[in-house]
N, C-alpha and C positions, 0 to 999 in steps of 0.2 A: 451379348446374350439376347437384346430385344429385337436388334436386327437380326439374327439367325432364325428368333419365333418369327417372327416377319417376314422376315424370305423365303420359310417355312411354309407358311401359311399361304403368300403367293406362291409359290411352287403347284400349291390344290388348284390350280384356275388355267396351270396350261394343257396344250393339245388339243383346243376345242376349235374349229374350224368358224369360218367369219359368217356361217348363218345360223351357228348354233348361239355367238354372239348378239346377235341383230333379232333371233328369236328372243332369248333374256331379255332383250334391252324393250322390246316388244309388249311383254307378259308383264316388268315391270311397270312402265305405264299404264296399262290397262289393271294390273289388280293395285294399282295407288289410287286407280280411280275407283275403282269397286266400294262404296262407301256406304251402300244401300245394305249389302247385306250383314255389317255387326251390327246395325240400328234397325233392321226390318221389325223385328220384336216390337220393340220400341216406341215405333212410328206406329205400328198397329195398335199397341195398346193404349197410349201414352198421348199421340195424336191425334187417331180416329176413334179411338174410346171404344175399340172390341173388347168381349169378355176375352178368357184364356183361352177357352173352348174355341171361339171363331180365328182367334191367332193362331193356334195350332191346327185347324182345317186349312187358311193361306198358305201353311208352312209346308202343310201335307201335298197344295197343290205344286208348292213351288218343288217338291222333291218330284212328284208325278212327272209334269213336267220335262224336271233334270233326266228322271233315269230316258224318256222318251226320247229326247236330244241326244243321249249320251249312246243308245244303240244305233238309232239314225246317222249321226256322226260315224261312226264306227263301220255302218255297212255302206253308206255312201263314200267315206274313205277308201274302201277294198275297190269300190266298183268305180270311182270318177278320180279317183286321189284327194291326198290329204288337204294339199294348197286351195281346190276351189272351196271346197269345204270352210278352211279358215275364213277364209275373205265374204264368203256368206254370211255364215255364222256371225262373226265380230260386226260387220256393217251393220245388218238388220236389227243386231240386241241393241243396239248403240241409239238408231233412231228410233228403236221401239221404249227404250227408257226415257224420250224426250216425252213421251206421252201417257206415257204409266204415273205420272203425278199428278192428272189433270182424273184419276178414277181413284174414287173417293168410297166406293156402295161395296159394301162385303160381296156380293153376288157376282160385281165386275173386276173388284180383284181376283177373284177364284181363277177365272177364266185370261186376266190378264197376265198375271204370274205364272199360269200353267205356260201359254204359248210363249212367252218370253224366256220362259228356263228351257222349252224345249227346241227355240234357235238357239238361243248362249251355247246350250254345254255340248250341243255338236261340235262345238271348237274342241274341248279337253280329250276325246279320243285321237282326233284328225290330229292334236298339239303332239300328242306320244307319237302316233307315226313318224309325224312328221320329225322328232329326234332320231327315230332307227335309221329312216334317210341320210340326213345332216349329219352324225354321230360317228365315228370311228367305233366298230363292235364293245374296242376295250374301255371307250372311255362312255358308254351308254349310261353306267349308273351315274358317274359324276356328272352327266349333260342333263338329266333327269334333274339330280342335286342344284346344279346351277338354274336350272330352270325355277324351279322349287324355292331357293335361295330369292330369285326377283318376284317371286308370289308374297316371301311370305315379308322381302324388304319393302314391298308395295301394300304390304298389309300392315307393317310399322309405322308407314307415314300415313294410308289412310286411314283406319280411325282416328287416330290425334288430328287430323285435319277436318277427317268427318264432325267429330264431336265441334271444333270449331265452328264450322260453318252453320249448324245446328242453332248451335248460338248463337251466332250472330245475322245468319238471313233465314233457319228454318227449316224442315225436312228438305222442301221444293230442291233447293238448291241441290242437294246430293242427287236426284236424280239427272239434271244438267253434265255435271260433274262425271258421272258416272257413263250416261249417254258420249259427252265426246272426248273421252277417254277410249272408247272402244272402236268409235269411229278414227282418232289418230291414230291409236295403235296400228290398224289393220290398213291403214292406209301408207305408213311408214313399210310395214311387213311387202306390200304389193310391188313396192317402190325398189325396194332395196334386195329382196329376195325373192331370184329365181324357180320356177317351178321344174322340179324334180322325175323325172319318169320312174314310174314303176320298175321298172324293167331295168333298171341303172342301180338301183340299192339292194336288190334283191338277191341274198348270196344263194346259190342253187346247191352249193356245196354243203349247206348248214340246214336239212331239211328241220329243224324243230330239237328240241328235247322231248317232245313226248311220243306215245307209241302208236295213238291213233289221233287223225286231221279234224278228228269234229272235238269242238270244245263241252258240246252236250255230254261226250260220254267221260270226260278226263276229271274223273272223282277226285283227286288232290287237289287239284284245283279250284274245284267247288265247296269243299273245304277250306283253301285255303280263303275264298270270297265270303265265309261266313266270317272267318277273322278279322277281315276287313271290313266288314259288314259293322262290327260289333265297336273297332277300333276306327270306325267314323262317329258312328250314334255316341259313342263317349266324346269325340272332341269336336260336336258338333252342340254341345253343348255349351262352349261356348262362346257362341252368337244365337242361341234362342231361349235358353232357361237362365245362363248366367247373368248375363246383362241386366233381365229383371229381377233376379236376386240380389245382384249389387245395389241396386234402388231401396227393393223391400227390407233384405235387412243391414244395411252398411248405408244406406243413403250417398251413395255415389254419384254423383254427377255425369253424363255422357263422357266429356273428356277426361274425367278419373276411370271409366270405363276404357276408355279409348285407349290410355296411357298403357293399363295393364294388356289390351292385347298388342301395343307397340312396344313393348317389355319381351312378348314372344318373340314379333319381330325381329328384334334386333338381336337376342339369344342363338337364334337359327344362323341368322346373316354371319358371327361370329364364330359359330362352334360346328355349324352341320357338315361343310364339306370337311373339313380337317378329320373330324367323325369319319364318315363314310370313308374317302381314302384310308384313314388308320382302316378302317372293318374289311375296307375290298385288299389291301396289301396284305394282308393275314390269309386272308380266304374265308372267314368264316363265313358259316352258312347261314345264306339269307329269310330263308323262313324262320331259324331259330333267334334270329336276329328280331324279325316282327314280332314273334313272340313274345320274344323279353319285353319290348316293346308295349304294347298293351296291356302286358302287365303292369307294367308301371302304369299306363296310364289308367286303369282299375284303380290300382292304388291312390291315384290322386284324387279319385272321384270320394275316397273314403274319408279323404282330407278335408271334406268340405264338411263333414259332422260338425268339426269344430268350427262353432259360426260364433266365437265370443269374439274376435279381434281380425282387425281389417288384413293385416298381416300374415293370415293364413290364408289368401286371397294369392297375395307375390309368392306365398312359399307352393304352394299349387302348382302357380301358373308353370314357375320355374321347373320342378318336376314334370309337369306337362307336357313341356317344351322337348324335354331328353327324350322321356316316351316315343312323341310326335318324330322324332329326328330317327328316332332306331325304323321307325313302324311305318313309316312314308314312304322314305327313297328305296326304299329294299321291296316292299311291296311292287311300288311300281317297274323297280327294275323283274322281278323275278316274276310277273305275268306277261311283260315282254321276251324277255327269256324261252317261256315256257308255250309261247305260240308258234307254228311251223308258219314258214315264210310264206307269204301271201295270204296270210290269217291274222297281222298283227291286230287290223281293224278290227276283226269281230271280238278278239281276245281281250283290248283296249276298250273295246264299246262294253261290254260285260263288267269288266273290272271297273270302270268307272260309272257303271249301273249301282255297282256294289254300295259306293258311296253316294248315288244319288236317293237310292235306298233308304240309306241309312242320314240321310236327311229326313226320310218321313216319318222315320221309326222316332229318331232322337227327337224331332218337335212335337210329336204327337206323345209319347210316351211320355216326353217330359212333361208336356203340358196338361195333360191329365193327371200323371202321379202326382206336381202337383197342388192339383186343382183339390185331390180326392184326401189326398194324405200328407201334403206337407213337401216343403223344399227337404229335408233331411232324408224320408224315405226313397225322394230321387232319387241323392246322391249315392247312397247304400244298394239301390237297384241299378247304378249306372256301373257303382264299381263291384260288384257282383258279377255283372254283365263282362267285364273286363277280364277277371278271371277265366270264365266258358272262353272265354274265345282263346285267351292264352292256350289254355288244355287243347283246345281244337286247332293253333298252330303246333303242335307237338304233334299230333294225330297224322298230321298233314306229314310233317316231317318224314314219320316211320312209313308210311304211304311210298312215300318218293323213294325210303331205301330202301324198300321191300320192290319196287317197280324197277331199282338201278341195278337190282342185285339178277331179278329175273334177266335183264337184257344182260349181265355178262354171262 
């Protein structure tokens, strides 16, 4: 019986080609070193001694930033290719975080974070293309999944390590950590994987699923970016409101921090692909899927009312976790999907605006609700928040079968 779930469960991991491999193995090192951002909160408030107010303007710049990288990426992808893209991206953020720990003054953060987020996350468009390339059509969503999977098992070992090091040598140190982490990544990526032509991945036969080429005019889809929009700002919560609530009312320690978002980690690593193959062998449809999706994660944010015992902390996260797993890989499969061929970039740079977005929304919002009103009313605004969007991935839905129905 344990060997069948086991066989089972390896079964989800074949037919992926040896640079979709080399990519994973890639993304996992580089986000195990990522360690800066579930303690960024933290370090601002805790080490530099900002009010809330000035952590959430750093927070706001580091989303500006992101979303600016994340178009950039995206149209420099269409126009130069994914690959030189990556190897920019990764090298510069890498030695650019040797030195983001030596700026200390609110004024040079602002401006330090902006430019740093906006080389980094030119990688996370250029990363998607660069799966359509590498990818077999059928197996896009699982390559996505797998990709996803070394994010989020590099985000199980980093905070537990992060909180570590914290302890025992000090912020400083996660910036090092984090810096040549992104420099080996993308140095291994260079080494090992071949650059791709345009012109070689490009199916001519599969113009798109949609009816017109500009993504400005394709209204479901910009519907379905507010969904995403809404189901970032909720689980971006956290790494910028949570952390400091685990402190203020739980008294948490960093690595009691850390633990619980190495608890997602390892939730994901175990359940997500087996997930998404059960979702993609059925067929269901993937917007109704994000949907559900964010609902749930609504729902979790409602869970945080009850703040009498540490324990509703795990049973969250755990819910979280499922949300996150419906509401991730299907998003990102179904705006690759949903781009005509030679548009993945600009489709990819948008979609990942969405949640650059929703980085400024979630730290700023948070941080003010609150400053104003209390941790509690966050959470009831966040899971609130989760609802609207659920409704507006439904919207999206009947959108799509009212547009499938015109074209037959």
């Amino acid at each position: 019986m344990l060997k069948r779930v086991f066989s089972n469960y390896i079964n989800n991991f074949r037919g992926f080609s040896r640079e979709i491999w080399i990519l994973t193995f890639v993304t996992f090192i580089n986000r195990a070193g990522t360690m800066v951002l579930p303690f960024l909160s933290k370090y601002l408030k805790e080490d530099l001694g900002f009010s809330l107010n000035q952590v959430g303007w750093i927070l706001v710049s580091f989303g500006c930033g992101s979303m600016l990288g994340s178009w950039l990426g995206g149209k420099l992808s269409d126009k130069i290719g994914f690959y030189k893209v990556m190897i920019f991206s990764l090298l510069t953020s890498g030695l650019m975080f040797f030195g983001l720990q030596h700026i200390t003054s609110y004024e040079g953060l602002l401006v330090a974070i902006f430019l740093i987020m906006t080389i980094a996350d030119m990688f996370r468009p250029a990363m998607f293309v660069s799966l359509a390339a590498y990818a077999k059509p059928e197996n896009r969503t699982r390559a996505l999944t797998l990709v996803r999977l070394a994010v989020n098992l590099g985000f199980a070992a980093g905070p537990a390590l992060g909180g570590l090091i914290i302890m025992n040598i000090g912020y400083k140190g996660l910036f090092w950590v984090d810096g040549l982490t992104c420099v080996i990544a993308i140095l291994i990526f260079w080494y090992k994987v071949k650059e791709k032509q345009q012109s070689s991945y490009l199916d001519k036969k599969n113009p798109g699923e949609i009816l017109t080429a500009s993504v400005f005019r394709d209204i479901p889809f910009w519907i379905f970016l507010t969904t995403c929009l809404i189901n970032g700002i909720i689980f971006f919560q956290l790494f910028t409101t949570l952390p400091i609530y685990h402190r203020a009312q739980f008294d948490l320690t960093e690595l009691r921090t850390g633990l619980l978002l190495t608890f997602n980690g390892i939730l994901i690593f175990f359940m997500e692909m087996p997930i998404v193959s059960f979702i993609e062998r059925k067929k269901f449809n993937k917007v109704k899927i994000v949907s559900i999706g964010t609902f749930i994660m609504g729902l979790c944010m409602y869970l945080l009312l009850i703040n009498q015992w540490e324990i509703v902390l795990w049973i969250m996260m755990f819910f979280m976790t499922f949300g996150e797993m419906l509401a991730f890989p299907f998003s990102n499969s179904f705006a690759m999907s949903r781009a005509p061929k030679g548009h993945e970039g600009r489709y990819m740079a948008i979609f990942t605006m969405s949640y650059s977005l929703a980085h400024i929304f979630s730290a700023k919002a948070g941080m003010t609700n609150i400053e104003l009103y209390g941790y509690q009313f966050n959470w009831f605004f966040m899971g609130t928040l989760g609802l609207v969007g659920a409704f507006l991935g439904y919207i999206t839905l009947y959108l799509l079968n009212s547009e499938k129905r015109r074209k037959n």
